[in-house]
N, CA, C and O atoms as a GROMACS GRO file, in nm:
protein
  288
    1UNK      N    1   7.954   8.546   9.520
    1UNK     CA    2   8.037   8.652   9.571
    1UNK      C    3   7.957   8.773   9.615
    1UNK      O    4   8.019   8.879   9.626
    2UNK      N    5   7.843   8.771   9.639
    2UNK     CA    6   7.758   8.864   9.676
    2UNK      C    7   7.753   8.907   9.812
    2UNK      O    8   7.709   9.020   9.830
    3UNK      N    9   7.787   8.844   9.908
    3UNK     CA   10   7.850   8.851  10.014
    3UNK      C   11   7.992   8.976  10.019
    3UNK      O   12   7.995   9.090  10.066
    4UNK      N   13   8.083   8.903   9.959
    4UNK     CA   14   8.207   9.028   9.889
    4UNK      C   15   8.147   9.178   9.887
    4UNK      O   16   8.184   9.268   9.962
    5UNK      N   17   8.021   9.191   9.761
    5UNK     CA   18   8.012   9.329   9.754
    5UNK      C   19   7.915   9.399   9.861
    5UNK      O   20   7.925   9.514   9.903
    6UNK      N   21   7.818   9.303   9.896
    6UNK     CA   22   7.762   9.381  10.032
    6UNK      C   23   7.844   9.430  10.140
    6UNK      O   24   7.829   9.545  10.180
    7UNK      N   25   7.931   9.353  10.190
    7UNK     CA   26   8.037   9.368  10.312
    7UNK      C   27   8.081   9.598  10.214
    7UNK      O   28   8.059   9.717  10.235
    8UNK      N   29   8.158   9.487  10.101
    8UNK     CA   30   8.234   9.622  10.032
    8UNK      C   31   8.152   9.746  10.086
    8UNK      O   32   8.199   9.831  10.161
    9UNK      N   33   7.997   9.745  10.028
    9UNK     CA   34   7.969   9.856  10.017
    9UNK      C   35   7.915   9.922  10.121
    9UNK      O   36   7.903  10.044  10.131
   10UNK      N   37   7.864   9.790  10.246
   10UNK     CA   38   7.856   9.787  10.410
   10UNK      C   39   7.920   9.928  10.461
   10UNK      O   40   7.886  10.007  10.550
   11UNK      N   41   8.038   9.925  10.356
   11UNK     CA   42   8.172   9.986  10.437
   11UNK      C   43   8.184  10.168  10.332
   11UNK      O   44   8.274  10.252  10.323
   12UNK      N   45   8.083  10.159  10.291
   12UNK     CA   46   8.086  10.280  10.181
   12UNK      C   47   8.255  10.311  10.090
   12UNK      O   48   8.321  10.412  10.067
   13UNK      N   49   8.279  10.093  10.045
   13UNK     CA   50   8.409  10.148   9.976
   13UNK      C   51   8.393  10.120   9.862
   13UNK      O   52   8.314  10.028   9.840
   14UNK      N   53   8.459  10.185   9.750
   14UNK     CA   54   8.433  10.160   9.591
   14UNK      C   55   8.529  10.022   9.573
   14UNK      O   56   8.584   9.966   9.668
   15UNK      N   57   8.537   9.976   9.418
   15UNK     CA   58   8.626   9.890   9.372
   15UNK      C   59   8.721   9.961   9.416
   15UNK      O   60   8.762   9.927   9.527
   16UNK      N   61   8.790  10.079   9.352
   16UNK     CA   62   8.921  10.169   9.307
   16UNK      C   63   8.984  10.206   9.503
   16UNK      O   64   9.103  10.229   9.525
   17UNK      N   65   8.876  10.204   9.623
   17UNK     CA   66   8.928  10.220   9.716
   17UNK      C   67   8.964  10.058   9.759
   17UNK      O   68   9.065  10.047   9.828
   18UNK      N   69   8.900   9.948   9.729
   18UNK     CA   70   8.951   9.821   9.740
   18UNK      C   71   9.064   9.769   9.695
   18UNK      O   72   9.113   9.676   9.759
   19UNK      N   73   9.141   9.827   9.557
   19UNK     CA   74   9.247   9.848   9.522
   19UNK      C   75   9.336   9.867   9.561
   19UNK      O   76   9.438   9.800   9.554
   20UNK      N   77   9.307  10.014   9.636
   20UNK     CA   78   9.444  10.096   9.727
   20UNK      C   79   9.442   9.997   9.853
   20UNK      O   80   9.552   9.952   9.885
   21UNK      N   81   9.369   9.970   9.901
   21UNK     CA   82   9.351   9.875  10.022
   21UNK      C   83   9.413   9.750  10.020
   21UNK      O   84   9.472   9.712  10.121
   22UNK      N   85   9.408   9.670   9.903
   22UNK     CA   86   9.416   9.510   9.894
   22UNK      C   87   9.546   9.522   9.806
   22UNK      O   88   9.613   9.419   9.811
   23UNK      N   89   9.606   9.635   9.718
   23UNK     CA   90   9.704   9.603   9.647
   23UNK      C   91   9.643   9.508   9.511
   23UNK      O   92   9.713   9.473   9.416
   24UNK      N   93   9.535   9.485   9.524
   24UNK     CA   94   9.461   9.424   9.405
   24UNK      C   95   9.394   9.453   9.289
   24UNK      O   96   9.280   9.497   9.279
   25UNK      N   97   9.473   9.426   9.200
   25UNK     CA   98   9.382   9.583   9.090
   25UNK      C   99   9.264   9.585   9.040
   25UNK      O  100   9.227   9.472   9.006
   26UNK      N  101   9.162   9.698   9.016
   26UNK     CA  102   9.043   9.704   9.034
   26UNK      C  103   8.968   9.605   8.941
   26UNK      O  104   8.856   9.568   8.979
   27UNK      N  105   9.022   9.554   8.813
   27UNK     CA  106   8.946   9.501   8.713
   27UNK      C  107   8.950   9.352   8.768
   27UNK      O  108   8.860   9.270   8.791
   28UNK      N  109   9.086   9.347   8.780
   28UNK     CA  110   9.072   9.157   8.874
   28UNK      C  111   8.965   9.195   9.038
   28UNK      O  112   8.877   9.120   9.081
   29UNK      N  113   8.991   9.275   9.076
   29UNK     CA  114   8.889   9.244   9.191
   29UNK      C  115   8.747   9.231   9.158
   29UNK      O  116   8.671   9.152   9.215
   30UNK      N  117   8.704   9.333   9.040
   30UNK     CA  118   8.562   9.338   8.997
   30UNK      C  119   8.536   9.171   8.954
   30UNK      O  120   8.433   9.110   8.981
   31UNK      N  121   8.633   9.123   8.893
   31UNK     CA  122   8.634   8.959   8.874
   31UNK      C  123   8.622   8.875   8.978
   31UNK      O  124   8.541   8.783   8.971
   32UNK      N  125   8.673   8.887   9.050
   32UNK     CA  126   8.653   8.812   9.217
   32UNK      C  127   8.516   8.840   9.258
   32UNK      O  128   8.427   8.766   9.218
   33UNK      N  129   8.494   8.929   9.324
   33UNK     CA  130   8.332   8.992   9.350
   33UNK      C  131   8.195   8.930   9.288
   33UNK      O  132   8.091   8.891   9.340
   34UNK      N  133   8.250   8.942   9.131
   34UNK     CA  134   8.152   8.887   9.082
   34UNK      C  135   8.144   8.762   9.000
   34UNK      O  136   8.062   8.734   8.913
   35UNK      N  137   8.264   8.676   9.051
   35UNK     CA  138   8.261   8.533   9.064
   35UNK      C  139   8.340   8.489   8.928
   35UNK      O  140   8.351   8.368   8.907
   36UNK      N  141   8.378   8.556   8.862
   36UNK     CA  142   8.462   8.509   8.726
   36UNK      C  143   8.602   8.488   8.712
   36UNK      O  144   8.668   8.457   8.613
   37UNK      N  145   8.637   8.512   8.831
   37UNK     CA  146   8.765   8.479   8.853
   37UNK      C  147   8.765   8.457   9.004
   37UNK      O  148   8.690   8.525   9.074
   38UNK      N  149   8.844   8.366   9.058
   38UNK     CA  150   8.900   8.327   9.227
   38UNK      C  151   9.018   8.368   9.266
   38UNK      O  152   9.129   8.355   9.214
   39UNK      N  153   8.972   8.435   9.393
   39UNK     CA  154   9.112   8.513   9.502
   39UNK      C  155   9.224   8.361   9.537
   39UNK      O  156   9.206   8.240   9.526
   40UNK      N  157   9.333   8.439   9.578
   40UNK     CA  158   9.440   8.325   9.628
   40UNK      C  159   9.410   8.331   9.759
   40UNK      O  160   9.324   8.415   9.784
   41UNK      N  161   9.458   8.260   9.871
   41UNK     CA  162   9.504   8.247  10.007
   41UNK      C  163   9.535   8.431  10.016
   41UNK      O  164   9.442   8.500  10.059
   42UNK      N  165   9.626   8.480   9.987
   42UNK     CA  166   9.707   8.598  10.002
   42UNK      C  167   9.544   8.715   9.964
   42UNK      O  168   9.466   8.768  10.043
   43UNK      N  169   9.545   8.715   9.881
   43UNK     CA  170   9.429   8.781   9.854
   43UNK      C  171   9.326   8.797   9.893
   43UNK      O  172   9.260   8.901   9.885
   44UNK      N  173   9.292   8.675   9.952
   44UNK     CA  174   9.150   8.683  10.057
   44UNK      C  175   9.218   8.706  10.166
   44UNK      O  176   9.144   8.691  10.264
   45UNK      N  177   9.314   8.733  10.193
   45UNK     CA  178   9.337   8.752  10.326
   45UNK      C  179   9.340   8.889  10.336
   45UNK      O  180   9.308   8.942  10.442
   46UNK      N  181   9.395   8.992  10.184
   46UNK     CA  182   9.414   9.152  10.203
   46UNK      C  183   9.255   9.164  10.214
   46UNK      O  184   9.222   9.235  10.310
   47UNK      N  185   9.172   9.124  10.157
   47UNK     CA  186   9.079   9.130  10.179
   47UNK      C  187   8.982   9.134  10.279
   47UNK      O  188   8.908   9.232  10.282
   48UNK      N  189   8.971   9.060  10.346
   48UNK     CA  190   8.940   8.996  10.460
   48UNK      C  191   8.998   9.132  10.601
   48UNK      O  192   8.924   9.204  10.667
   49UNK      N  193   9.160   9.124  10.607
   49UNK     CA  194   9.244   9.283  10.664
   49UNK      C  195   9.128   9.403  10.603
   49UNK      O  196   9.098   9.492  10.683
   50UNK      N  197   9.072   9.406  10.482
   50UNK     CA  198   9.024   9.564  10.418
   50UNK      C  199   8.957   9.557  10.498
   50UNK      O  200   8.983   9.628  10.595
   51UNK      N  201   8.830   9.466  10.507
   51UNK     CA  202   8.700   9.478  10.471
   51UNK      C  203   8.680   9.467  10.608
   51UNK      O  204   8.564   9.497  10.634
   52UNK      N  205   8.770   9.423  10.746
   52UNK     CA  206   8.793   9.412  10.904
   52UNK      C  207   8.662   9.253  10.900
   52UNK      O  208   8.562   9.263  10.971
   53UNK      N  209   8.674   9.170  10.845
   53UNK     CA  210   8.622   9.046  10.840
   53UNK      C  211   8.693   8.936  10.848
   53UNK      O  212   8.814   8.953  10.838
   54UNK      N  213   8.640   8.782  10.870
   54UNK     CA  214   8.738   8.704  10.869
   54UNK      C  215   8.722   8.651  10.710
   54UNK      O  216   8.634   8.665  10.625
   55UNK      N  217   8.868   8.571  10.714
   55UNK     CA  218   8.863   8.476  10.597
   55UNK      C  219   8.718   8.385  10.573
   55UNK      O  220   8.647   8.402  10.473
   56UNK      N  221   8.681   8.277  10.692
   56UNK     CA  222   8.616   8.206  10.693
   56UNK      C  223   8.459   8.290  10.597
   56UNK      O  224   8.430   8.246  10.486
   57UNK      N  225   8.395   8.380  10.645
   57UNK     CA  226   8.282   8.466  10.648
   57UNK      C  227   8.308   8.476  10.518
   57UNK      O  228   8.208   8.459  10.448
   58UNK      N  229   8.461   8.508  10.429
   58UNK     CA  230   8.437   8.546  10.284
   58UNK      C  231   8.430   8.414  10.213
   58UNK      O  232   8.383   8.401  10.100
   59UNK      N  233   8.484   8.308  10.291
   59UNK     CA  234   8.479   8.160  10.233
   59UNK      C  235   8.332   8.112  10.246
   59UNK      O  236   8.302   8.013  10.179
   60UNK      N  237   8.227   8.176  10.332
   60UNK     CA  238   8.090   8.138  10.357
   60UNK      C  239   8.124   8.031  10.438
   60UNK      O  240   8.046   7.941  10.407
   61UNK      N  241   8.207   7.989  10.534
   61UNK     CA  242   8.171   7.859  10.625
   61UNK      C  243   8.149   7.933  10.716
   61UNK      O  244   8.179   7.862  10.812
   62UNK      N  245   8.105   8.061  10.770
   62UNK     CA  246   8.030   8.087  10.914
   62UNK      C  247   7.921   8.223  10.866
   62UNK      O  248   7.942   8.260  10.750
   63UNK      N  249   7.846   8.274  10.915
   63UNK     CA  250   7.775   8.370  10.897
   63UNK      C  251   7.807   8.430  10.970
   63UNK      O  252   7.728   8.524  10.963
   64UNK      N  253   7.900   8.457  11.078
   64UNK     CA  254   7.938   8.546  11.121
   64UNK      C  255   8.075   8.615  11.100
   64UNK      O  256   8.191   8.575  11.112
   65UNK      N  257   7.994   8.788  11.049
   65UNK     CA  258   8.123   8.850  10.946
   65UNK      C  259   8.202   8.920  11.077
   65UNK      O  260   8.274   9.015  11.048
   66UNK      N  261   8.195   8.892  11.183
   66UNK     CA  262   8.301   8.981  11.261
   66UNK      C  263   8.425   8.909  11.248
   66UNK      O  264   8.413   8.789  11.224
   67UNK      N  265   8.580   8.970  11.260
   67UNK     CA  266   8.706   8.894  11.273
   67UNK      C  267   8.740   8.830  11.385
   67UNK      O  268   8.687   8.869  11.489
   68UNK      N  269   8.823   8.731  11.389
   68UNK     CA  270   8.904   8.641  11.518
   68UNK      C  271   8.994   8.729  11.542
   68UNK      O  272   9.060   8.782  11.453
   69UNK      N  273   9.010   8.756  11.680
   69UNK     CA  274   9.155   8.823  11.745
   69UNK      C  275   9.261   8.836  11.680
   69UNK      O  276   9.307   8.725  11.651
   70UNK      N  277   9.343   8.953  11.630
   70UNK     CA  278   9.418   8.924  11.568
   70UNK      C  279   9.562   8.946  11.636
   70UNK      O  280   9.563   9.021  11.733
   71UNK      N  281   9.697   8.881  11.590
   71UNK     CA  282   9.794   8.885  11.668
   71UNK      C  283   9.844   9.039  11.694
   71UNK      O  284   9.825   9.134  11.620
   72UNK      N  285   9.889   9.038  11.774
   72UNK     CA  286   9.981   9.234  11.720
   72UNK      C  287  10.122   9.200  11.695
   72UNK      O  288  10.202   9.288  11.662
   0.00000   0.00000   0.00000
C-alpha cells in the first residue's frame, strides 16, 4: 500500500483530510494504507475520486496514476 501513501502525500493530504474526503474514517484508512486491512469496490473508488487517480493505479495493474475520462 505504499503506493496509497505516496499518491496521499503527493497531494500534501493528511489521514484526517482523507477522511473528510473519502467519508472513511481515519483509523480504518490508516489500516488500508498500510495494508492491515482491505478497501471495498466503494472505497477505492472514494479514493481513487480523492486522490484524482484511477482505480486500476491503486489496484497496481498500470503504473500510470493519471485518471480515465470521467462521465459528467
Amino acid at each position: 500500500m505504499s503506493r496509497l501513501k505516496e499518491l496521499r502525500k503527493s497531494k500534501g493530504y493528511t489521514q484526517t483530510k482523507m477522511q473528510i474526503l473519502t467519508g472513511i474514517d481515519q483509523s480504518d484508512y490508516s489500516k488500508i494504507e498500510n495494508g492491515k486491512r482491505y478497501y471495498t469496490f466503494e472505497q477505492c473508488k472514494r479514493i481513487a475520486l480523492a486522490l484524482d487517480t484511477s482505480m486500476d493505479y491503486l489496484a497496481e495493474l498500470t503504473d500510470n496514476p493519471i485518471p480515465y475520462p470521467r462521465k459528467n
